[in-house]
C-alpha positions in Angstrom: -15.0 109.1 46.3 -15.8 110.3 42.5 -15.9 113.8 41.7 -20.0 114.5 40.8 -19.9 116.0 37.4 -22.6 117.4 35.6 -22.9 117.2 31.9 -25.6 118.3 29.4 -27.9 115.8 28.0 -27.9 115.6 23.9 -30.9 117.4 23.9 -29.2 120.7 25.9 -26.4 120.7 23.1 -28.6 123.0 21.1 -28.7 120.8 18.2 -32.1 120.5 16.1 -32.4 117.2 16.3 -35.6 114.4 16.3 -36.6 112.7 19.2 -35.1 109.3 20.1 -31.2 107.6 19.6 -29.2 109.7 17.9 -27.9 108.2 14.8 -24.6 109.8 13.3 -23.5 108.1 10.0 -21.0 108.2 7.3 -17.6 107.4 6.4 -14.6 105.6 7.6 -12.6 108.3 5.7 -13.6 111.0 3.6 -11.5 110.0 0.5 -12.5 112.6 -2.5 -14.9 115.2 -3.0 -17.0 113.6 -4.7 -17.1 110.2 -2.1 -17.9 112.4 0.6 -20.5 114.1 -1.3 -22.2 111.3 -2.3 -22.4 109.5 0.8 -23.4 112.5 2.4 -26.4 113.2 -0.1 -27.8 109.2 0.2 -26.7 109.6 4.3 -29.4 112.5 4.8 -32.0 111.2 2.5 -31.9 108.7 5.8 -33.3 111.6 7.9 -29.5 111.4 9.4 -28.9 114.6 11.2 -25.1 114.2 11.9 -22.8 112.9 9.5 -19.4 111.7 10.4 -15.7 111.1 8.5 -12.6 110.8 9.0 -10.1 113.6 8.0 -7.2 112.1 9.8 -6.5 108.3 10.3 -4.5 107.2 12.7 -3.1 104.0 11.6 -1.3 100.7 12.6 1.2 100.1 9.9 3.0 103.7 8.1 2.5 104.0 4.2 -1.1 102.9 4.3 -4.0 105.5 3.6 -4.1 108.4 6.9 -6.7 110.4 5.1 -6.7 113.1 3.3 -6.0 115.9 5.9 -6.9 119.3 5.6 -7.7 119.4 2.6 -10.5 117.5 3.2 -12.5 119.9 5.7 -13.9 122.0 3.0 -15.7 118.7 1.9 -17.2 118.9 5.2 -18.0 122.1 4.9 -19.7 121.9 2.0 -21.8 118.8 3.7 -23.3 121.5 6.2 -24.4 123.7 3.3 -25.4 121.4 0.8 -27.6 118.8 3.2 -28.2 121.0 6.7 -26.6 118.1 8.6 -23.9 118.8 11.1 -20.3 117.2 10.5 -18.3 115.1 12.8 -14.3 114.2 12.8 -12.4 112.8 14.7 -8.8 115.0 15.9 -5.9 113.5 17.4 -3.5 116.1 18.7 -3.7 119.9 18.8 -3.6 120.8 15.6 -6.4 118.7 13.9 -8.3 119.9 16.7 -7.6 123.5 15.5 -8.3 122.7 11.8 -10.9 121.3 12.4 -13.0 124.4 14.5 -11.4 126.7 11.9 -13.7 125.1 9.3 -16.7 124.6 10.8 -16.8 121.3 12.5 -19.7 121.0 14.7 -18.7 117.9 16.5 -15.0 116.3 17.6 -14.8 113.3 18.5 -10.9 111.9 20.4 -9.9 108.4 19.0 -9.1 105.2 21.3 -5.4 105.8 20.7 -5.7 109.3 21.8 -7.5 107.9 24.5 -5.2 106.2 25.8 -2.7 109.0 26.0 -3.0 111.3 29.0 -0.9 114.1 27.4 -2.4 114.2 23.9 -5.8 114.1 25.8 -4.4 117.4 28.1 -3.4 119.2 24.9 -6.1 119.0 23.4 -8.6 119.8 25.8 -6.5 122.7 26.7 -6.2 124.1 23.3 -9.7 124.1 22.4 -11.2 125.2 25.9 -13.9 127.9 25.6 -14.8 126.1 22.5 -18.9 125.8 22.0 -18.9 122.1 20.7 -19.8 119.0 21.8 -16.9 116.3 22.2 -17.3 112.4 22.0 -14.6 110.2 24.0 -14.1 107.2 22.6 -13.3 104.2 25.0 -8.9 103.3 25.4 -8.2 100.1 23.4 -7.9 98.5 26.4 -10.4 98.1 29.3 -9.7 100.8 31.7 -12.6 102.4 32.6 -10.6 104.7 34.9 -8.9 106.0 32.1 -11.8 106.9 30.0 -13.2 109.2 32.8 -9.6 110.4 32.9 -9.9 111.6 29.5 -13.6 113.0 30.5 -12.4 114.6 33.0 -9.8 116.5 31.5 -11.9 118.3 28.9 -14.8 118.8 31.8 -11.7 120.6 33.6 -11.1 123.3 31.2 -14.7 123.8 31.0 -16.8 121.6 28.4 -19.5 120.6 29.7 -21.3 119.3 25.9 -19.3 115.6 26.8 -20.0 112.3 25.3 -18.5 108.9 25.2 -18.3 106.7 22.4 -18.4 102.9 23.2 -16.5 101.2 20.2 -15.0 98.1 22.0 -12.1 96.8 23.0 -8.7 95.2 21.9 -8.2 91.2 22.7 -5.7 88.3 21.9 -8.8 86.2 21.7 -10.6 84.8 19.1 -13.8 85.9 19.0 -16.8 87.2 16.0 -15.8 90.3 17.3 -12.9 92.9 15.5 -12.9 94.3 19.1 -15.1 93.1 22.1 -17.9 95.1 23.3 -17.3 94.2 27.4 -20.5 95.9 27.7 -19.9 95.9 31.7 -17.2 98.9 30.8 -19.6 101.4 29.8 -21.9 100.3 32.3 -19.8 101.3 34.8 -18.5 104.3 33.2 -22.6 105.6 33.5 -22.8 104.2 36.5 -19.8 106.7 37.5 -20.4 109.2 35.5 -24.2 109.6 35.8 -25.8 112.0 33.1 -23.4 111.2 30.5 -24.8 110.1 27.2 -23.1 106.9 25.8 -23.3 106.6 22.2 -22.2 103.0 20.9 -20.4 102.1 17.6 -21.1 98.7 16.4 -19.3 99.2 12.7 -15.9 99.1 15.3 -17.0 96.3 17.4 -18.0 94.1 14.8 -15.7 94.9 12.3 -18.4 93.3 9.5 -21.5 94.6 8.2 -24.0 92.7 10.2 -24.8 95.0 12.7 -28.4 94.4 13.8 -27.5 92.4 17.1 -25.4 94.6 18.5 -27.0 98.1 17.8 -30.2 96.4 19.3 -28.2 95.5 22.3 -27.0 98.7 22.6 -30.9 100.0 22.2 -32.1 97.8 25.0 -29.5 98.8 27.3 -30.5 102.1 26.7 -28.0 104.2 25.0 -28.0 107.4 23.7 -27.5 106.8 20.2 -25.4 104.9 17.4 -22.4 105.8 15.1 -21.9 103.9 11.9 -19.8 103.9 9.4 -21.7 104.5 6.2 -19.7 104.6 2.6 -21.9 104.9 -0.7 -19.7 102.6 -2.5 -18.4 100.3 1.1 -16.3 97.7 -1.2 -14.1 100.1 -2.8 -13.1 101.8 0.2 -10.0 103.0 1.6 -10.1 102.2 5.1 -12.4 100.0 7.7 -14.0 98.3 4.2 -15.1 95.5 6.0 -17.4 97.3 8.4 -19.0 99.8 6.2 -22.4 99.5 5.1 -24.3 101.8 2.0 -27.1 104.1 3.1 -29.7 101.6 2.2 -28.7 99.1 4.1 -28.4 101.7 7.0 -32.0 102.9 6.4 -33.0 98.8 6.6 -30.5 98.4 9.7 -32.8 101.7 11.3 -35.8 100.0 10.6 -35.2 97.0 11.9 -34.7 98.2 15.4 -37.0 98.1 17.8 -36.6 101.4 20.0 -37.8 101.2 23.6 -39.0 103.1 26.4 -37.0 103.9 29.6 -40.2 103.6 31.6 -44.0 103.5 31.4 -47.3 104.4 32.7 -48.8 100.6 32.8 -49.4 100.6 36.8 -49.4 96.6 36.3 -46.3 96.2 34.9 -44.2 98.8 37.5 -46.1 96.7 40.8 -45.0 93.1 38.9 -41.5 94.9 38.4 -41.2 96.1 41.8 -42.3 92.2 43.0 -39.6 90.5 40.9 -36.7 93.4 42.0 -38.0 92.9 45.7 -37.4 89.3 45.4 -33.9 89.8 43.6 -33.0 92.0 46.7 -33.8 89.4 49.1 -31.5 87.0 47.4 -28.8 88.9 47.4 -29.1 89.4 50.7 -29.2 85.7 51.3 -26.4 85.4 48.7 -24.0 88.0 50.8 -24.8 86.3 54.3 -23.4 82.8 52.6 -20.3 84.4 50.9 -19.7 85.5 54.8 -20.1 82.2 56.1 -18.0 80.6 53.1 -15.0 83.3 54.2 -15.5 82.3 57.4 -14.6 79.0 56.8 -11.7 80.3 54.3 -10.4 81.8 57.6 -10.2 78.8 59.7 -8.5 76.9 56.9 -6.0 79.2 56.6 -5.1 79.4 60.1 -5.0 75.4 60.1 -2.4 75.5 57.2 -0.3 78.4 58.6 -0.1 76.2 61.8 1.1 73.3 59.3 3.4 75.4 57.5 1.2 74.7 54.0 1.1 76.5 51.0 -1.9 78.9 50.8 -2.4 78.0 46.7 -3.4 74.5 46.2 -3.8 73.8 42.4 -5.4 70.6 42.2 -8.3 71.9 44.7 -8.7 75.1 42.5 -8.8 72.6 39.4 -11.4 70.5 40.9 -13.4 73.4 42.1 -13.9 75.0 38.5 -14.6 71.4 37.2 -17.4 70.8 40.0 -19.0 74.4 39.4 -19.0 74.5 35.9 -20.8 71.0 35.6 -23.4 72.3 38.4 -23.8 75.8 37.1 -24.0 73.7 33.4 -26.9 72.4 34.7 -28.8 74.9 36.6 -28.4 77.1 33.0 -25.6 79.3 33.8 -23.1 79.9 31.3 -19.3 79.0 31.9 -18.0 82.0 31.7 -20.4 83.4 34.3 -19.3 80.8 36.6 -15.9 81.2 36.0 -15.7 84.6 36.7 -17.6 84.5 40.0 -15.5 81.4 41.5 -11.8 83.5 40.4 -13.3 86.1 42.4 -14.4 84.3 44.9 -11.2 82.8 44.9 -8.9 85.3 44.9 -10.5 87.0 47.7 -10.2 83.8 49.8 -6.2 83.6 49.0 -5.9 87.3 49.8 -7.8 86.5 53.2 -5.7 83.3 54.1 -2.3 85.6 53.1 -3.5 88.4 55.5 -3.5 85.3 58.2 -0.6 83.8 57.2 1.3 87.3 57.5 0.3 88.4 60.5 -2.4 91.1 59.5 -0.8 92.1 55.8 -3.2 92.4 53.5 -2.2 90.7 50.3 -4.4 92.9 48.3 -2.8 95.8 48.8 
């Protein structure tokens, strides 16, 4: 059973802040003075409250640009003073983490790679603890939801309590129009788990191109707590991530293009047609449980007949034919393939681990 956490909502962080998403913008990398400054300037002319860069960059391939380091957090510092927005960086291991608070940083945020890395999670939650500020998790490069709340978990632990995740996809072999793909059932479940916990979305990391729109929308209508995009005053010239940066005016167009909505509503019609349409779902489900128990049933009896046989519980050709059949017949009744796909290996896989437990006298496959 999960542990019941309890975090504060953005609002509670004691940040002055407008009402709505919270936006935080700015650079891949802060890369000079003068970059950072400028962004920063055009950034908050955007009515952008928190402004984000990168000090250190953790990288794939050595000799390519890590950012500046250090030297770069008096940039940030300046930001604060100059503009009145809060500054954002992202800390990897104990040290950046210490850096960073020693110059001001309002907000850390822990990398995918870190992420990933139980031990450089631990050290940094342990070195910082007692610290006032707000720290985003991003989510592991791959799809491990229970190590994401892992990391959570840690830094709640040792006390924090101002926690945030950052959804910013994830890592595939696949082709897709995606640099990393947004699996947007992850951080579903991770809210679903963690309930309370704001979820912030980055699309720049996701899309890994400029066109946004569709997937900060998304993230909108599934009603996240805010965006974080990558924002460079001069995006084709830049040192990292150039790809996926956009200018300030085309993230004040992006902003405006949005369409923000509301978690609930007052319109008495619209909650009673709601509440209709969620009874009827209900129903189904019901009716779609009571056949899945009737379709194992059968699964049962058909593994007993082939253990009396002495038959193979995994028959290829059937499973071929099945996917064939239900994709043509979900094809037409408008479901997508890869819904259909997905259902039928589940379904199948719990039927072979049911015939198994027959054909091994009570031993569960699954476990």
């Amino acid at each position: 059973m999960e542990q019941t956490l309890e975090f504060k909502s953005i609002s509670q962080w004691g940040i002055d802040l407008p009402a709505g998403p919270l936006v935080i913008a700015g650079p891949c990398s802060a890369e000079t003075e003068k970059q950072v400054r400028e962004t920063a300037h055009q950034v908050a002319q955007q009515g952008i409250k928190i402004f984000r860069a990168g000090i250190w960059k953790p990288r794939t391939r050595p000799n390519t640009f890590e950012g500046v380091g250090v030297r770069g957090l008096p940039w940030l510092k300046k930001v604060k003073e100059d503009t009145g927005m809060l500054v954002a960086t992202e800390v990897a291991n104990q040290k950046h983490a210490y850096e960073a608070l020693k110059h001001g940083v309002d907000i850390l945020w822990i990398g995918a790679r870190t992420t990933a890395n139980p031990f450089a999670v631990q050290e940094i939650a342990t070195a910082i603890s007692g610290a006032d500020v707000p720290v985003l998790i991003k989510n592991p490069v791959n799809p491990e939801v229970d190590l994401w709340i892992g990391a959570i978990e840690r830094f709640y632990e040792v006390g924090f309590r101002k926690l945030g995740a950052i959804h910013r996809g994830f890592s595939t072999y696949e082709k897709t129009s995606y640099r990393n793909i947004p699996l947007w059932q992850a951080p579903i479940e991770l809210g679903r788990r963690l309930k309370g916990l704001p979820i912030l979305v980055d699309p720049s990391h996701i899309c890994g191109h400029r066109e946004l729109r569709r997937v900060s929308q998304k993230a909108l209508d599934l009603n996240y707590d805010g965006l974080i995009i990558e924002t460079h005053h001069d995006p084709d010239h830049a040192l990292s991530d150039a790809m996926q940066q956009i200018t300030p005016a085309a993230l004040s167009t992006l902003l405006s293009s949005l369409k923000f909505r509301e978690v609930k509503t007052s319109n008495l019609e619209f909650r009673h047609t709601l509440e209709t349409l969620r009874h009827q779902i209900d129903e189904l489900d019901d009716e779609l449980l009571d056949v899945l128990q009737k379709r194992m049933s059968i699964v049962e009896t058909i593994g007993k007949y082939k253990k009396d046989n002495n038959v193979t519980i995994l028959q290829p050709d059937r499973w071929d034919e099945i996917i064939m059949q239900m994709n043509k017949k979900g094809t037409d009744r408008n479901l997508s393939e890869k819904f259909i796909e997905l259902l039928f290996t589940a379904i199948h896989q719990e039927s072979i681990n049911k015939q198994n437990t027959i054909m091994n006298n009570g031993e569960s496959f699954a476990k």
